[in-house]
N, C-alpha and C positions, 0 to 999 in steps of 0.2 A: 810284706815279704822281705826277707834279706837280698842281703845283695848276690851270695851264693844259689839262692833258688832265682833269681830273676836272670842267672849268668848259665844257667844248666837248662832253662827253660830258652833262652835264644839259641844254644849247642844246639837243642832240641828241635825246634821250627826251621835251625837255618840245614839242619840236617835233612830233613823233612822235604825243605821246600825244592828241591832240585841237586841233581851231579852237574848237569849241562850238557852241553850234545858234542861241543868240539873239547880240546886240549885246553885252552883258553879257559874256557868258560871253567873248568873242571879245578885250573888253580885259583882261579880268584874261588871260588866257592872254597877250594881246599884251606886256602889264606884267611879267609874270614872264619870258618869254623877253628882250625888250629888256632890262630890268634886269641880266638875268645877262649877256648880251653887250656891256652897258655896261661892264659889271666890267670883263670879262675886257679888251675890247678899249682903253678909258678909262681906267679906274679911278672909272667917274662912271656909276654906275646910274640913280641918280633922272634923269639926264636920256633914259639908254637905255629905262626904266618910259614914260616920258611919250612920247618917239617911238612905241614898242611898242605903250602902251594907244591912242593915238591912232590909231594903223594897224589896230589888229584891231577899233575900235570904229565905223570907217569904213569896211572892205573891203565889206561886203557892200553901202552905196551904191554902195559904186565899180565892184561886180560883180569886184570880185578873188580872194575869198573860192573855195575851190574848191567847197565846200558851198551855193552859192547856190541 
């Protein structure tokens, strides 16, 4: 497998695997999926981390969250 298919396939499982139940838990998951599709897509994570945590640590203000 490339490195591209092994980098869409973790987007994938860590998407998968949980949002989280508090605010917390919702950026660190937002931070590690951003990050890796930073990579993949950029080659610039820390700015995909910082999109990511910012979005999962505001969904559920915004009522986006599916688990609201």
């Amino acid at each position: 497998m490339t490195r591209m298919t092994w980098m869409a396939a973790l987007c994938g499982m860590a998407a998968l695997a949980a949002c989280g139940q508090t605010d917390g838990e919702r950026a660190l998951t937002g931070m590690a999926i951003g990050g890796a599709a930073g990579q993949v897509i950029s080659g610039d994570p820390v700015t995909g981390a910082l999109i990511g945590g910012a979005a999962g640590a505001t969904c559920r203000s915004l009522g986006t969250c599916p688990n609201n």
